[in-house]
N, C-alpha and C positions, 0 to 999 in steps of 0.2 A: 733747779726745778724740784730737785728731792726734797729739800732744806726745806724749801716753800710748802710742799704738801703736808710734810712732817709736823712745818709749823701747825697748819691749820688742821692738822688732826690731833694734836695736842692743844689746842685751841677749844676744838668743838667738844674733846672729851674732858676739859675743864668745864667747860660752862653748863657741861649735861651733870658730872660730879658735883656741883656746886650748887644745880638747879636742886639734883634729886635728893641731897642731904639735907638740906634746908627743912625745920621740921620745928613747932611751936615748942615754946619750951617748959610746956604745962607737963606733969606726973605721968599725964597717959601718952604721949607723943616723945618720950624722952627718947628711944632709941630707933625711932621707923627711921628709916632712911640711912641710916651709917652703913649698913652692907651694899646699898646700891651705891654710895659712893667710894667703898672699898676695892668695890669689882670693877666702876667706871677706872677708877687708878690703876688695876691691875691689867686693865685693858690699855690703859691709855700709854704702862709703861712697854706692856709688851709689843705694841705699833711702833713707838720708840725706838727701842731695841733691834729691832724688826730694820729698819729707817737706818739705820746708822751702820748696821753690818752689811746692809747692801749698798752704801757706801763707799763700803774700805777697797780700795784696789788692792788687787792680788797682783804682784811682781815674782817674776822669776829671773834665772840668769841663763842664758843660751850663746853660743858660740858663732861671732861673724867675722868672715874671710876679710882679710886686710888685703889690700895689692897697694903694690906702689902707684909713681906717677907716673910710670909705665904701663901700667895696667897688670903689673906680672902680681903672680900671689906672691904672697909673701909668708904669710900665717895667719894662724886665727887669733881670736882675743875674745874675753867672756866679757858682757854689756848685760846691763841691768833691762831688763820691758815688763813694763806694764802695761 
């Protein structure tokens, strides 16, 4: 479900980057538009970034009681959870 959203928010901020740089290529039109499609990228990487760190699972190690086939303990042992 992340993946998916991610996509389509690096989707919609391509096609806005790409709308909004588009600019004729006569003398007087040479640079309008290259800062809004700078910012749309700067946007579009920070969403990204953003997307992909709340992603990542966080794991730690914690200690759980062992018992035999008795049910008696026995000891502990450290297991990875995430």
């Amino acid at each position: 479900m992340l993946k998916s959203i991610a996509l389509a928010t690096v989707l919609a901020v391509s096609a806005v980057a790409v709308n909004t740089s588009a600019a004729d290529a006569g003398p007087r039109f040479r640079h309008r538009g290259v800062g809004v499609g700078i910012a749309a990228g700067l946007v579009g990487a920070a969403v990204i970034g953003t997307a992909i760190a709340a992603s990542a699972r966080t794991c730690h190690v914690e200690r759980r009681a062992v018992y035999n086939s008795y049910g008696e303990f026995v000891g502990t042992r450290r297991v990875r959870v995430c």
